[in-house]
C-alpha positions as CSV (number, residue, x, y, z in Angstrom):
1,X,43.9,17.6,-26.3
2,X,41.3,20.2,-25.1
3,X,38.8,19.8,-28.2
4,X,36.3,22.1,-26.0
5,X,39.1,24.8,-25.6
6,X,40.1,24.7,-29.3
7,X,36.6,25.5,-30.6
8,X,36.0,28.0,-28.4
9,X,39.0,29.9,-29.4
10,X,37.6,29.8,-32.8
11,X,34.5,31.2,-31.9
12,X,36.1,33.9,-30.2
13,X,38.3,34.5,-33.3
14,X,35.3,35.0,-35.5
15,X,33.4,37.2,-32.8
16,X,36.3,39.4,-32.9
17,X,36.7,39.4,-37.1
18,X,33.1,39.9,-37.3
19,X,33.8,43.3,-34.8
20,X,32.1,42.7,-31.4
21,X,34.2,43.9,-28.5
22,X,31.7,43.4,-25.6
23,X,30.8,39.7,-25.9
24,X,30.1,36.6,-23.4
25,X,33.1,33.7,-23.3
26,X,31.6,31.1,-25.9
27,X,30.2,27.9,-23.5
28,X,30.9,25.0,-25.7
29,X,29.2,21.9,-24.5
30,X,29.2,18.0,-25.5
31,X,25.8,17.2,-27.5
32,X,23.5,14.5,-26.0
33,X,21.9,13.9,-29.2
34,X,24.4,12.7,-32.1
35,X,21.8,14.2,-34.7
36,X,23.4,17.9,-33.0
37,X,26.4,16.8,-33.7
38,X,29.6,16.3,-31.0
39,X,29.5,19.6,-29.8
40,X,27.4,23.1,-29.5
41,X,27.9,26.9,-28.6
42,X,25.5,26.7,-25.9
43,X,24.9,30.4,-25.2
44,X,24.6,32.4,-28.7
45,X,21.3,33.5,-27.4
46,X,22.9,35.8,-24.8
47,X,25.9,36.7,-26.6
48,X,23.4,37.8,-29.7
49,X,21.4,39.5,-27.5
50,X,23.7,41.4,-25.7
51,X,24.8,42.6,-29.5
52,X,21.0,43.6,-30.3
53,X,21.3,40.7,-33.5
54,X,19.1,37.8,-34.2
55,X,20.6,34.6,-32.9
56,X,20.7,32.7,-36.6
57,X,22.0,36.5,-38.5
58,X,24.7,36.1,-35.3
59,X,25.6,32.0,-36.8
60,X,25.8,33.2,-40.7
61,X,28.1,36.0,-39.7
62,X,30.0,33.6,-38.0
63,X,30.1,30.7,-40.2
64,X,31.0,33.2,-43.4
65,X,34.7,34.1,-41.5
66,X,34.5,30.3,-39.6
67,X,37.7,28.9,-40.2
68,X,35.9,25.3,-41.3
69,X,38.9,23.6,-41.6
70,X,40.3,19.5,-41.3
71,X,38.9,19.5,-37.5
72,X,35.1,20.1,-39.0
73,X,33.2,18.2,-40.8
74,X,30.2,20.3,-40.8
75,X,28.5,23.3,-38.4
76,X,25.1,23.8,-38.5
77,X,22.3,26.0,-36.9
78,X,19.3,24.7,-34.2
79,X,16.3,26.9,-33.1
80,X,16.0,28.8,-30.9
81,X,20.0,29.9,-30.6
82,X,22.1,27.0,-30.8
83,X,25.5,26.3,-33.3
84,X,25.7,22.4,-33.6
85,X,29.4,21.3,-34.4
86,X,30.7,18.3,-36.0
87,X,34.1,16.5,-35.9
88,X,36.2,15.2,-39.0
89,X,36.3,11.5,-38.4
90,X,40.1,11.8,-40.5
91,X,41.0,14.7,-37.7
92,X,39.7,12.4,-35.0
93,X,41.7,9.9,-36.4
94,X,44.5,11.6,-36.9
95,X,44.8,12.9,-33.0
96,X,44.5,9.4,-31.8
97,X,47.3,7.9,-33.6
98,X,49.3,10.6,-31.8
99,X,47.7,9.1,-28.1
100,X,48.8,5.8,-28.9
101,X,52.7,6.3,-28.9
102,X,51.8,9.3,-26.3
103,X,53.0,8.3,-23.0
104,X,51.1,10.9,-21.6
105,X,48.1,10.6,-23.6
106,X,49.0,13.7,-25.3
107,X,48.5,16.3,-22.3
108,X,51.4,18.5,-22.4
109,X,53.3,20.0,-18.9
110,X,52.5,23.4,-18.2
111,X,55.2,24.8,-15.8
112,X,57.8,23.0,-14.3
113,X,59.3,25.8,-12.5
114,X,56.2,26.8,-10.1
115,X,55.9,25.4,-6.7
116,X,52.5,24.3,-5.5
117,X,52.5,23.4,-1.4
118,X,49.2,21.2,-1.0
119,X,49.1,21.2,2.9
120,X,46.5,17.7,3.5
121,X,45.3,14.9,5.7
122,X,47.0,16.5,9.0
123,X,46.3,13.9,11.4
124,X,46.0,14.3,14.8
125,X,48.6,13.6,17.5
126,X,48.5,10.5,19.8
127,X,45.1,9.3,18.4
128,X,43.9,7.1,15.6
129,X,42.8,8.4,12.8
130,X,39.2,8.4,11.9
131,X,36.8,9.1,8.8
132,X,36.9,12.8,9.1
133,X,40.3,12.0,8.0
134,X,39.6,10.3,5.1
135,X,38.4,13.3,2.6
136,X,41.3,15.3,3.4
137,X,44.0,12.4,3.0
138,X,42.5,11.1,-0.9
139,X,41.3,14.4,-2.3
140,X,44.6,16.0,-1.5
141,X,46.5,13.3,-2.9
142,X,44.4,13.2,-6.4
143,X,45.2,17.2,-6.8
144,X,48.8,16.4,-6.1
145,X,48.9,13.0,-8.4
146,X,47.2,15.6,-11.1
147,X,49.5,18.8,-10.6
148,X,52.7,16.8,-10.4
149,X,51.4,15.0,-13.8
150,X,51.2,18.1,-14.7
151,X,55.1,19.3,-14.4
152,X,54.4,21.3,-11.2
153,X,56.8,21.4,-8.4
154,X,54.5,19.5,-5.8
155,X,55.6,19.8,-2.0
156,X,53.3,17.3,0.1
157,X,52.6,19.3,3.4
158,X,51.2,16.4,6.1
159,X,50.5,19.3,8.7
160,X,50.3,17.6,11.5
161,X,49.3,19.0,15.1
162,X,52.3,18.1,16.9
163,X,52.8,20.7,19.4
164,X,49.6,21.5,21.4
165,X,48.3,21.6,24.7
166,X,47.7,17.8,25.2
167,X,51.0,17.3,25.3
168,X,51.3,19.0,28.6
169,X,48.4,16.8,30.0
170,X,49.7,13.6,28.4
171,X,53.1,13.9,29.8
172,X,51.4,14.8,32.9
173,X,49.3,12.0,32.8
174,X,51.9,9.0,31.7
175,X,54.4,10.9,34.9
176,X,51.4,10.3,37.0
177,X,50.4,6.5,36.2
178,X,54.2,5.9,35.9
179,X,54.1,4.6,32.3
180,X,57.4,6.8,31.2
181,X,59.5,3.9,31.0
182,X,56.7,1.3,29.6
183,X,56.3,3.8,26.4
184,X,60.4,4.2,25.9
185,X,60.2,0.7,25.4
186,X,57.4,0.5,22.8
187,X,55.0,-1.3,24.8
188,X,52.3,1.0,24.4
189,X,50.2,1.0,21.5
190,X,48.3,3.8,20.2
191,X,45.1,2.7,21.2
192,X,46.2,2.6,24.9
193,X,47.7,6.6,24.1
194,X,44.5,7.2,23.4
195,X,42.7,6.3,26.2
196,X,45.4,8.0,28.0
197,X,44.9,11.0,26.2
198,X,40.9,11.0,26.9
199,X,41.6,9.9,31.3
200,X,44.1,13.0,31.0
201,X,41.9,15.4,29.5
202,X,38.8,14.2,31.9
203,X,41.9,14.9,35.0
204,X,42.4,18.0,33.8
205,X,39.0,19.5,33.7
206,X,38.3,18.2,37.4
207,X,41.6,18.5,38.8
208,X,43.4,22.1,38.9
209,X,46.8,20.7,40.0
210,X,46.8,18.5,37.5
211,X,45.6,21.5,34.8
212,X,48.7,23.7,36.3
213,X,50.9,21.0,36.3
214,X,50.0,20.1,32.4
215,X,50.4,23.4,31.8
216,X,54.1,23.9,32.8
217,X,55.2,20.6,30.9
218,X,53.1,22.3,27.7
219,X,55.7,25.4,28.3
220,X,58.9,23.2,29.5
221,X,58.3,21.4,26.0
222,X,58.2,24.4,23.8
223,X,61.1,25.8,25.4
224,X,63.5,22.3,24.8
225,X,62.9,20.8,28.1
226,X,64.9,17.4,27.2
227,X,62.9,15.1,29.3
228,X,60.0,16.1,27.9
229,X,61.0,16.2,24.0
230,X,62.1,12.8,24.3
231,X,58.5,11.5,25.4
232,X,57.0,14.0,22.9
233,X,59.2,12.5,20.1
234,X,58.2,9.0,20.9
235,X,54.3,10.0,21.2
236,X,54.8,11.2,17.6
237,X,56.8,8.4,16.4
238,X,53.8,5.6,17.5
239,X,51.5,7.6,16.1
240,X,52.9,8.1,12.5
241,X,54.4,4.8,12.3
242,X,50.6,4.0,12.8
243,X,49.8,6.7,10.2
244,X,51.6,5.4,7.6
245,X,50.5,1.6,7.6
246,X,47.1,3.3,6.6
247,X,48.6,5.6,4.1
248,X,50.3,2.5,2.3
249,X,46.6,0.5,1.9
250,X,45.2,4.2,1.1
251,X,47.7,3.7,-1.8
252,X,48.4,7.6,-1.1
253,X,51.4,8.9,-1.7
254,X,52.3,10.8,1.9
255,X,55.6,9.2,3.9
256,X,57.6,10.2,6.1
257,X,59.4,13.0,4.7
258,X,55.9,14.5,4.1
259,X,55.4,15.1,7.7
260,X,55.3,18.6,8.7
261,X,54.4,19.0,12.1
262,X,53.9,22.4,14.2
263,X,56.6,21.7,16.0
264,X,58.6,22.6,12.5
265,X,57.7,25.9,13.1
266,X,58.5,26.2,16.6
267,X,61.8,28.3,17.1
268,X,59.6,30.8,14.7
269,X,57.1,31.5,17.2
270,X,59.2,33.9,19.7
271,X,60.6,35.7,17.2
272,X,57.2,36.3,15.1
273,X,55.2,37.6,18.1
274,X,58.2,39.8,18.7
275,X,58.3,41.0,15.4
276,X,54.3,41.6,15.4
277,X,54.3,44.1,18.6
278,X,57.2,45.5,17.0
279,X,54.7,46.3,13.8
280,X,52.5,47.0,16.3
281,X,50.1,44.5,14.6
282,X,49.8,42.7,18.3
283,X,49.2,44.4,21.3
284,X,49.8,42.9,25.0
285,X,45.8,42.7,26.8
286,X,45.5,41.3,30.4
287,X,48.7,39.5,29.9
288,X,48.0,38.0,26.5
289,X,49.1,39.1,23.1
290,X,46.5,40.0,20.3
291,X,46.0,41.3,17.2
292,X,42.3,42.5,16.3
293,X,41.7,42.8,12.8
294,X,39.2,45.1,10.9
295,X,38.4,42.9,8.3
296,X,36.6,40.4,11.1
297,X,33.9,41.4,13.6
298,X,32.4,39.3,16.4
299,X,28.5,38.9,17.7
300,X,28.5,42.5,19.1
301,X,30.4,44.0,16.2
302,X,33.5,44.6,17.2
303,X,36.8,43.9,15.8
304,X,37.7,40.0,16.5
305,X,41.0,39.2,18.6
306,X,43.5,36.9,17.3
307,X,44.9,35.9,20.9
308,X,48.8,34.5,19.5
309,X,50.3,34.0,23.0
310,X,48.5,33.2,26.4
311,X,49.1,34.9,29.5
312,X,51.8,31.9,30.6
313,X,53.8,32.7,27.1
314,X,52.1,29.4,25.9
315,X,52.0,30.1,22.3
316,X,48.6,28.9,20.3
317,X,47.1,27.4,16.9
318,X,47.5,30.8,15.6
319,X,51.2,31.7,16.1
320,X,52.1,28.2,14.4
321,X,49.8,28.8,10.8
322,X,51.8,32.3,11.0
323,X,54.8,31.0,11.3
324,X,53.7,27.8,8.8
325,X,52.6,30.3,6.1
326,X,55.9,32.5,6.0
327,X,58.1,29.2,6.0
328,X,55.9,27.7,2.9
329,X,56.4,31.1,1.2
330,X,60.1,31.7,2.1
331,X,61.9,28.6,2.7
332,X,59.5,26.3,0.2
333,X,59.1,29.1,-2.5
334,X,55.5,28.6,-2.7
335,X,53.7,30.1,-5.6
336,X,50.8,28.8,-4.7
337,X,49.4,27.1,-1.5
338,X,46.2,24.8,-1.0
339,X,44.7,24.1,2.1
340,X,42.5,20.8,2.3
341,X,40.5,21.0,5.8
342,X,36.9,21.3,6.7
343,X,35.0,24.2,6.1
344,X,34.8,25.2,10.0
345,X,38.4,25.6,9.1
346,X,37.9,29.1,6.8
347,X,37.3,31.8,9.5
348,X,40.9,30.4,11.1
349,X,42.8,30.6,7.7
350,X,41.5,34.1,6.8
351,X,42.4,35.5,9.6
352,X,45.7,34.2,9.7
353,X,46.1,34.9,5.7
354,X,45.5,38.4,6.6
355,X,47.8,39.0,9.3
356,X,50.3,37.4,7.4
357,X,49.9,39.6,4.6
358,X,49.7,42.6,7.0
359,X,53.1,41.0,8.4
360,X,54.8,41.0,4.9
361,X,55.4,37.8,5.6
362,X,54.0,36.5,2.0
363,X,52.9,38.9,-0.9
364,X,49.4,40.1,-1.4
365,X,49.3,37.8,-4.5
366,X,50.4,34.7,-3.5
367,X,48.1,32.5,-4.3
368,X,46.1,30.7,-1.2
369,X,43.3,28.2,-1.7
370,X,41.3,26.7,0.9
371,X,39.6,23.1,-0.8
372,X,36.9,22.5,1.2
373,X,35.1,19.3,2.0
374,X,31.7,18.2,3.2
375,X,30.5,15.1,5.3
376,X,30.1,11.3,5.2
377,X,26.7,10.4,6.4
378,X,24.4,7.9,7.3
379,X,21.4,6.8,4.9
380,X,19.4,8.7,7.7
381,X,21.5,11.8,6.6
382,X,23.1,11.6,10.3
383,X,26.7,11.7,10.7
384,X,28.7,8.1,10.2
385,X,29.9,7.3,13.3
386,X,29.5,3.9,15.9
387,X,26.5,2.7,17.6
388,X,27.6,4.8,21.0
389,X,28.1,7.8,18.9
390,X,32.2,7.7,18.8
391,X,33.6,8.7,15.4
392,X,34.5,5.5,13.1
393,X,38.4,4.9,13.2
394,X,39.6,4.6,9.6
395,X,40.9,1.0,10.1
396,X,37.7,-0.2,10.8
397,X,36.1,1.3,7.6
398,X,38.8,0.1,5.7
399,X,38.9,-3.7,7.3
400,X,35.2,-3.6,7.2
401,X,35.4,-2.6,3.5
402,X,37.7,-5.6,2.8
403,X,35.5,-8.2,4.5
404,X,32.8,-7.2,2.5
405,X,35.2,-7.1,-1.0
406,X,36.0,-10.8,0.3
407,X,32.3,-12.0,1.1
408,X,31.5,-10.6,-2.8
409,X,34.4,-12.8,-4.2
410,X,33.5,-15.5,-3.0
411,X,30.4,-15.7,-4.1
412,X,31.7,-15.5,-7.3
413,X,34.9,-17.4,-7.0
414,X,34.1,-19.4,-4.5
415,X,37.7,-22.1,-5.5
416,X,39.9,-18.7,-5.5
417,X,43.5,-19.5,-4.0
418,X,43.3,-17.8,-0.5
419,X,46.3,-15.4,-0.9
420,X,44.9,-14.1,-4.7
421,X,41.3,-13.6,-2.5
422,X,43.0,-11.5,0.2
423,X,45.1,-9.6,-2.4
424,X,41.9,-9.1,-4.7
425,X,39.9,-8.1,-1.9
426,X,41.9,-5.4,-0.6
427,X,42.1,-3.5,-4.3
428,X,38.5,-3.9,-4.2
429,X,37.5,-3.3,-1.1
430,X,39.4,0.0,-0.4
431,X,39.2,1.0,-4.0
432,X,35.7,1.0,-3.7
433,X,35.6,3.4,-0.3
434,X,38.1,5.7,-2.2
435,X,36.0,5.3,-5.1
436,X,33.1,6.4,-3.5
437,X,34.1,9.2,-1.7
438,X,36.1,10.5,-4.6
439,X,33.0,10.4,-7.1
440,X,31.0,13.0,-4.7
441,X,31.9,16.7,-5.0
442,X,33.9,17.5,-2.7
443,X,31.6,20.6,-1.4
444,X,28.5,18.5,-0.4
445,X,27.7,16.2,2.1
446,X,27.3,12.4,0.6
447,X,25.5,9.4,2.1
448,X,27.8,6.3,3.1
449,X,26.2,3.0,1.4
450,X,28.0,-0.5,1.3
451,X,25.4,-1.9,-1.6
452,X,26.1,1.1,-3.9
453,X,30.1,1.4,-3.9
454,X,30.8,-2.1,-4.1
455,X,28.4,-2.7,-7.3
456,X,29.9,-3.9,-10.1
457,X,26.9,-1.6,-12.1
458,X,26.9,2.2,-12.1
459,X,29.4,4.8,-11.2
460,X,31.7,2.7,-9.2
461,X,35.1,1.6,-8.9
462,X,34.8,-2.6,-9.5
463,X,32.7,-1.3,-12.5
464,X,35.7,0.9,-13.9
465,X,38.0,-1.7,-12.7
466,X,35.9,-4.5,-14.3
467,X,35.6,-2.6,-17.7
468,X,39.9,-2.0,-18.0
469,X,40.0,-5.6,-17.1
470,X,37.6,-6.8,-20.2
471,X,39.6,-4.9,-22.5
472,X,42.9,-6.1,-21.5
473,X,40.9,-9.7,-21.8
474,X,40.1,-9.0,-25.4
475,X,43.4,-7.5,-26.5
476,X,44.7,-10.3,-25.2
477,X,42.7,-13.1,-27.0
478,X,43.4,-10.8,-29.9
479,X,46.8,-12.7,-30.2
480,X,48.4,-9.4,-32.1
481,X,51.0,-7.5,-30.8
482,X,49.1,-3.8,-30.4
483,X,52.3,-1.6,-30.7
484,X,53.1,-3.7,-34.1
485,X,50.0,-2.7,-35.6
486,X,50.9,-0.4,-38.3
487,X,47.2,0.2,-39.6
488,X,45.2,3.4,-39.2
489,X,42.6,3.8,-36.4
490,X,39.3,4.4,-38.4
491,X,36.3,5.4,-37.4
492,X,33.1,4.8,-39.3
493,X,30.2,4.6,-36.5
494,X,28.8,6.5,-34.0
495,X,29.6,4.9,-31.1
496,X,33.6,4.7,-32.3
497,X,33.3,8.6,-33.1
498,X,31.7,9.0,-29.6
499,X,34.5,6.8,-28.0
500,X,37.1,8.5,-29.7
501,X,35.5,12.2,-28.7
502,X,35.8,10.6,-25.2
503,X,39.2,9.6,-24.8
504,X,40.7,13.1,-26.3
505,X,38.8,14.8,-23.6
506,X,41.0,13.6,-21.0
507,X,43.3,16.6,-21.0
508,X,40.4,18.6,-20.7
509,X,39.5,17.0,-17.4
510,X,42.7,17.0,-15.9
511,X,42.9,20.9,-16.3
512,X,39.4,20.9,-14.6
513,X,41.4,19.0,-11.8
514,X,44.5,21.2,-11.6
515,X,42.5,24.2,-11.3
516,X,39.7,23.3,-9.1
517,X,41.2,20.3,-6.9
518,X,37.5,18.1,-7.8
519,X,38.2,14.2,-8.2
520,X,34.5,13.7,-9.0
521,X,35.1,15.1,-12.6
522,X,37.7,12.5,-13.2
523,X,35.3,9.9,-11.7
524,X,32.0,11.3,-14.0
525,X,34.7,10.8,-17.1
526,X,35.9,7.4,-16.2
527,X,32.4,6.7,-15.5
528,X,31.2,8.0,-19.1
529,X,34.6,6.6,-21.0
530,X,33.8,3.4,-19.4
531,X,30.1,3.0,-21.1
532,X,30.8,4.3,-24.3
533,X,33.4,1.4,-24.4
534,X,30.5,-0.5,-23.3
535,X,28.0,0.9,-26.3
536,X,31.0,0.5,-28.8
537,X,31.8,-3.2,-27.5
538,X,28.2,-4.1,-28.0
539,X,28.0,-2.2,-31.4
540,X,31.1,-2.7,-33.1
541,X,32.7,-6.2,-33.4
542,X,36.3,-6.3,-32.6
543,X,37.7,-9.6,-32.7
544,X,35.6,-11.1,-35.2
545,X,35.1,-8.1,-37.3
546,X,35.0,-9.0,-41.4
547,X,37.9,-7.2,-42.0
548,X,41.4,-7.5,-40.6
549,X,42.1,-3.7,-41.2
550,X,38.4,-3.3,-39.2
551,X,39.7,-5.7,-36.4
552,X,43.6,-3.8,-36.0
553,X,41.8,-0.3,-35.9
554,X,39.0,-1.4,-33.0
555,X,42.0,-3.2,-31.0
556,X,43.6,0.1,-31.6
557,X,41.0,2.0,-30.1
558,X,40.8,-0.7,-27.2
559,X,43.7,-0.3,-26.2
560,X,43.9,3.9,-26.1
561,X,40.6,3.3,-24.2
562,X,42.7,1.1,-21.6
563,X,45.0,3.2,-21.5
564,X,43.4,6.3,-20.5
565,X,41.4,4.6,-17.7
566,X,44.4,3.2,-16.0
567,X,45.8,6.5,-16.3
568,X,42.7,8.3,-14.9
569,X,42.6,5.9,-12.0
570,X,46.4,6.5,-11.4
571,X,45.6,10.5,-10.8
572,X,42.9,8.8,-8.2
573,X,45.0,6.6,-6.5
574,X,43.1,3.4,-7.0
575,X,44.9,0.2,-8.4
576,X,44.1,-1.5,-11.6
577,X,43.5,-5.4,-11.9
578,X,44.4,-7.4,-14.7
579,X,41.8,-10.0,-13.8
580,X,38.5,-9.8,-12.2
């Protein structure tokens, strides 16, 4: 139920019965003050004045052809331009009873047949993964918990970069220190690869043999070399396995059959820069094959090379997101394709949108989004990385975050059963980094803080978590059976109308989601539904209310408010606890 979306429909019927054409989109906002009722146009003033009327001739015009029917109880007028709106308790009502035996809280699918790629996380290749990781791996997988909630076709796109130029230098390097056989045999880990991949990079920049020799491996790889595949293939195999032990405690939803790697694309890659000189999109410089595109300029003003094979037929970044972007559109039917990577990212994609478009490779109109993401920093607004300046590996952030979950517990529960501590420690403790990364937007910078995200106060996850978990207490003390209760919900106060208003406007948020891939709205909601449950709890008596009709209706209203914050932290990813 989009309550915000139904009244401004309304509006914009009236506008057009009253005979303006040329009008702004009614903004309907929530009221702060009750007195202003649950909702107001928030922008008569500007469509009045755009129609030369007074902003209070504009509301009687409107209100004479409004059609007041069940939903309002009564609109009124505010100085100097505002339309206060107030719900029918009955309507209220009415909609909730249809939540309660909704299984999907009454938000309807919108389109099973479109296919939405959401291409996310993407780590990298023979190293651990780190916090730079994290943004990309738990924002992508809220807008794909939400879209596929939604009825969409979801395809999980782990892009990962499986088919680069370290490859060369690592096979080069393990060849060299004789290790070939030691990593056959799994008896390397992926922190040793690593360090191998750091002592081969540092070899190649101060030895040229070794740089020429890397280099032909990088080529004997792309074009099947078997010796080499076989040592690729087990480089990527340690890596994910690794990969996907953090996905699991993420509780995100990427496996293996998510993995998408470069080397996917690879067979692609000679045929597309044939097919672009053939276009005579790409054109053969000193050896190398470009493409310079208009729509891009460099420093000096000049059209900006796309170089998409290197003098040594090595092919690049470039070739592969090609080649990546016509398989999602013609083998995946994409309708529509998001992109969740840094914003340093946006040049790179643009450019390789438009060549792809140039290409007819994909239409002009399929839909391509690029969801950026900003920082985590320090409380010194520097970046969050390790005492000698090395970027923090995910495990340690998550480890660290479960230490700390544990210290907290015990504190409070200090005669907790050992296993139920570690188990309760880890919901909380990761929870609360997802938790607090989710609640920023997603376009800003945000600064890291232990204290903050694992409060049980405020906007944070143990105080979500803590709230579902009190209302599954008191429903449970309640000793009736909730889906027995054949009563009406009824609301008399203010803060059951305001918790009612609340729980309808989940729809409304999930929409916000599908269309604008921003987990923090979900987390401001679940924030909000959380202390209005708070305000009614305190307000309202429930379990010792005078009536028994009273008492049904409040358990009733309980329970849909349970019900829609497990649900919201479902489309997050973060677990719900019966206990506390």
């Amino acid at each position: 139920m989009n309550i915000k979306y139904i009244i401004k429909k309304d509006i914009e019927q009236a506008l057009i019965h009253i005979g303006l054409k040329n009008y702004y989109e009614p903004l309907i906002i929530s009221s702060k003050k009750i007195e202003l009722g649950n909702y107001q146009v928030d922008n008569l003033i500007k469509i009045a004045n755009k129609n030369k009327i007074e902003p209070y001739d504009l509301f009687k015009k409107i209100i004479f052809i409004f059609n007041i029917n069940n939903m309002y109880k009564k609109i009124t007028f505010s100085y100097p331009g505002f339309i206060n709106i107030f719900i029918n308790q009955d309507w209220l009502s009415k909609k909730l009873e249809k939540l309660f035996i909704s299984s999907r809280l009454g938000v309807k699918y919108i389109d099973t047949r479109k296919t939405i790629v959401i291409d996310y996380s993407s780590p990298n290749i023979a190293k651990e993964m780190h916090i730079g990781h994290l943004r990309s791996t738990i924002i992508g997988d809220v807008t794909v918990r939400t879209l596929e909630f939604l009825g969409y076709n979801v395809i999980r796109a782990n892009h990962i970069g499986d088919w680069g130029t370290q490859f060369g230098m690592l096979i080069a390097y393990l060849k060299y220190k004789k290790l070939e056989r030691k990593l056959k045999e799994n008896l390397i880990s992926l922190k040793e690869i690593e360090d191998y991949y750091c002592k081969s990079k540092k070899k190649c920049d101060l030895d040229k043999n070794f740089e020429r020799e890397s280099r032909k491996y990088v080529v004997k790889l792309q074009n099947g070399d078997n010796h080499c595949y076989s040592i690729w293939k087990k480089l990527v195999s340690i890596t994910m396995n690794y990969n996907y032990n953090i996905y699991k405690k993420l509780n995100v939803t990427l496996n293996k059959q998510h993995t998408m790697g470069e080397s996917l694309y690879s067979k692609m890659l000679p045929e597309i820069v044939k097919d672009l000189k053939e276009k005579k999109i790409a054109i053969e410089k000193d050896g190398a094959t470009i493409i310079f595109l208009d729509e891009f300029k460099n420093r000096l003003g000049k059209n900006m090379g796309v170089v998409i094979q290197k003098k040594d037929k090595a092919f690049l970044y470039s070739t592969t997101d090609i080649a990546c972007l016509k398989y999602r559109y013609e083998i995946l039917n994409a309708d529509r394709i998001i992109y969740y990577t840094d914003s340093r990212q946006k040049q790179h994609l643009q450019q390789i949108w438009a060549i792809s478009k140039k290409a007819n490779y994909i239409p002009q109109n399929l839909l391509l989004e690029h969801h950026t993401f900003g920082m985590m920093l320090y409380k010194n607004k520097r970046p969050f990385k390790t005492r000698d300046g090395n970027t923090i590996k995910l495990t340690e952030l998550l480890n660290e975050a479960t230490n700390r979950a544990k210290n907290l517990i015990k504190n409070k529960k200090p005669n907790l059963p050992k296993r139920k501590l570690i188990k309760l420690a880890n919901i909380i403790g990761i929870s609360a980094v997802k938790y607090a990364d989710l609640s920023k937007n997603r376009n800003t910078n945000y600064i890291f803080d232990w204290d903050t995200m694992l409060s049980f106060e405020g906007n944070t996850s143990p105080y979500i978590q803590y709230a579902y978990t009190r209302i599954i207490s008191i429903l449970k003390k309640s000793n009736i059976r909730i889906n027995k209760i054949s009563e009406k919900i009824n609301l008399t106060k203010d803060s059951e109308i305001k918790l009612a208003i609340k729980i309808l406007e989940f729809e409304e948020i999930i929409l916000i989601i599908e269309k604008k891939g921003t987990p923090h709205i979900m987390c401001n909601y679940l924030y909000q539904l959380a202390t209005y449950f708070s305000n009614f709890y305190e307000n309202c008596s429930i379990l010792f209310a005078k009536k028994i009709k009273t008492c049904k209706s409040r358990l009733k209203l309980s329970f849909l408010t349970a019900k829609t914050l497990k649900k919201g932290l479902n489309i997050l990813g973060i677990k719900i606890l019966k206990k506390m």
